[in-house]
C-alpha positions in Angstrom: -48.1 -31.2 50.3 -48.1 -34.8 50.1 -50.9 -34.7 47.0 -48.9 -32.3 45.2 -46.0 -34.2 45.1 -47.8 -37.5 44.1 -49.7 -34.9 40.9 -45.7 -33.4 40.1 -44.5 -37.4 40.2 -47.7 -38.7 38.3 -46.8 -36.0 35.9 -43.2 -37.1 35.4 -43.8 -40.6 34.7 -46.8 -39.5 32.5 -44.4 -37.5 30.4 -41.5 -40.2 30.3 -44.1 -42.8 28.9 -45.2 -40.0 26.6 -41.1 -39.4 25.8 -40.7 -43.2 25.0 -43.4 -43.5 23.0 -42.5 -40.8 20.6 -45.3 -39.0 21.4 -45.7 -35.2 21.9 -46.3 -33.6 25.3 -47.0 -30.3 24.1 -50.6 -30.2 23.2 -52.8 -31.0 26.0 -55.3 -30.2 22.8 -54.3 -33.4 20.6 -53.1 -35.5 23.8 -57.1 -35.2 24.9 -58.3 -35.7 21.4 -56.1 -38.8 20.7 -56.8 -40.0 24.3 -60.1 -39.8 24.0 -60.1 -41.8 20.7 -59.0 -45.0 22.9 -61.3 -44.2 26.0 -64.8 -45.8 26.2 -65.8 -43.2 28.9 -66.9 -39.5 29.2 -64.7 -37.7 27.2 -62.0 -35.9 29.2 -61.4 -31.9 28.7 -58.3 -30.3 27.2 -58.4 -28.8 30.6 -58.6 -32.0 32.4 -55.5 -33.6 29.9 -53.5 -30.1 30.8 -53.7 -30.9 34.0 -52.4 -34.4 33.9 -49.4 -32.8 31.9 -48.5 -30.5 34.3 -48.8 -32.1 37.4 -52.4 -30.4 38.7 -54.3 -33.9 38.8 -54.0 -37.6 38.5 -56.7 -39.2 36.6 -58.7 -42.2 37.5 -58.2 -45.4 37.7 -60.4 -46.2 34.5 -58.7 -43.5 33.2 -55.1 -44.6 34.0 -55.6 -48.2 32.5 -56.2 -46.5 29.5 -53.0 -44.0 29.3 -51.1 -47.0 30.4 -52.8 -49.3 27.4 -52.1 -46.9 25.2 -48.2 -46.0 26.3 -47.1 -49.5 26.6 -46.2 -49.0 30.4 -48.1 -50.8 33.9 -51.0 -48.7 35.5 -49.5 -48.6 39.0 -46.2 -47.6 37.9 -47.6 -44.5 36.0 -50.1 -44.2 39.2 -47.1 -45.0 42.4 -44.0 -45.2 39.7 -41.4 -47.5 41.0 -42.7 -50.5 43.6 -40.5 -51.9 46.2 -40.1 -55.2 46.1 -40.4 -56.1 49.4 -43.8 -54.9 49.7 -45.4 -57.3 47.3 -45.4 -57.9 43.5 -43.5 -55.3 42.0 -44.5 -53.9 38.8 -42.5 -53.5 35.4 -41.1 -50.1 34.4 -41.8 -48.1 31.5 -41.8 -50.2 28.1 -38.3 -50.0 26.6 -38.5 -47.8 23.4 -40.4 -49.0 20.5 -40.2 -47.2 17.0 -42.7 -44.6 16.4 -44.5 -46.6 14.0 -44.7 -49.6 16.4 -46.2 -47.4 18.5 -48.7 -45.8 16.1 -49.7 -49.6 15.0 -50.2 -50.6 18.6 -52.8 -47.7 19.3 -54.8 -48.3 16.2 -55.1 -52.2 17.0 -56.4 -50.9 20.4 -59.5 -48.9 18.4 -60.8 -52.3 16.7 -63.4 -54.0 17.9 -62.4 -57.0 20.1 -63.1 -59.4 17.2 -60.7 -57.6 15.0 -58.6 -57.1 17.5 -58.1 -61.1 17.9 -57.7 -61.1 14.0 -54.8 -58.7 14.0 -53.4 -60.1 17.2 -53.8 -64.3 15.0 -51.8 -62.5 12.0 -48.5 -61.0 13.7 -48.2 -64.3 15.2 -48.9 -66.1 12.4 -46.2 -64.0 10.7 -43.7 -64.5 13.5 -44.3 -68.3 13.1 -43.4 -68.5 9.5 -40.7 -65.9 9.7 -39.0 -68.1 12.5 -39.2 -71.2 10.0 -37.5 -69.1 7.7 -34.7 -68.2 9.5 
């Protein structure tokens, strides 16, 4: 029973980070398609992403880093959720709630290459830097 509680929990906090990030839970169909757009492995199945979204499975960890790249939110909190503190380095919750198009700019930074990556990563600071000067 254990196991099925951890799936129903995984499930949860999978859906929360989906919530905040204004993204659709709905469509196990475009959630496999669009994660599968950011992962470098085997493709998952729109079975496989159904199951994450209802609590059936819990991905690996290869596969977690990516969801939790991609939602803005720590791996071992969407793995374990909360951490106590007491048992060692705890772990940030969810990302606060960014604006949809935030969120849709953060994902398509993460399908460059690394080298355009940097690039993109070098301009918003750049623009930070000389919108601070300006303030």
């Amino acid at each position: 029973m254990k196991i099925h509680n951890e799936q129903k929990d995984f499930c949860s906090r999978l859906r929360l980070a989906l919530q905040n990030a204004h993204y659709p839970s709905d469509s196990p169909t475009r959630f496999a398609q669009d994660f599968n757009l950011r992962f470098d492995g085997r493709a998952v199945t729109v079975h496989a992403a159904r199951k994450w979204l209802v609590g059936e499975a819990i991905p690996t960890q290869e596969k977690l880093r990516t969801l939790s790249n991609w939602l803005g939110v720590s791996a071992v909190w969407l793995r374990y959720g909360d951490v106590n503190p007491e048992a060692g380095p705890g772990e940030r919750p969810p990302a606060p709630e960014f604006m949809p198009e935030t969120v849709r700019m953060m994902a398509d930074i993460e399908l460059l290459d690394e080298h355009h990556r940097r690039i993109a990563v070098e301009f918003i600071q750049t623009l930070l830097r000389v919108g601070a000067r300006h303030r």
